[in-house]
C-alpha positions, 0 to 999 in steps of 0.5 A, a space after each residue: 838930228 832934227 826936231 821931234 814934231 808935235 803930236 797935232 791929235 793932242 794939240 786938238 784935243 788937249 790945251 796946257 794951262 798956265 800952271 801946266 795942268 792940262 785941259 780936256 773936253 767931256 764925252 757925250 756933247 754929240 747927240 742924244 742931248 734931249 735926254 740929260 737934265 740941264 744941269 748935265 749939259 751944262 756940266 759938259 760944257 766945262 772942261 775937265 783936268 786930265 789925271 798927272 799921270 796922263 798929263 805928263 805923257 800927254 805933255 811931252 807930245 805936246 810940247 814936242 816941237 
């Protein structure tokens, strides 16, 4: 049976920690910026932690290969 192959949309959007927790980027980063108060851009630029029960989904096609 070959290998399974990794999900590359994933590998794009997501990143695993060295803990196993994984990494996602805000929404809303493309335009209409102007708007937000610097503290909200500034928010958006951190990354976020993806819930457990997503993460172990989304792990698993990230690690498929």
């Amino acid at each position: 049976m070959p290998k399974m192959k990794t999900k590359k949309s994933l590998v794009r959007r997501f990143k695993v920690t060295a803990t196993g927790k994984v990494l996602r980027s805000h929404c809303g980063k493309s335009h209409r910026m102007v708007s937000f108060t610097g503290k909200r851009v500034r928010q958006l630029r951190r990354k976020g932690l993806v819930n457990n029960a997503l993460a172990k989904r989304i792990k698993r096609g990230l690690l498929a290969g």
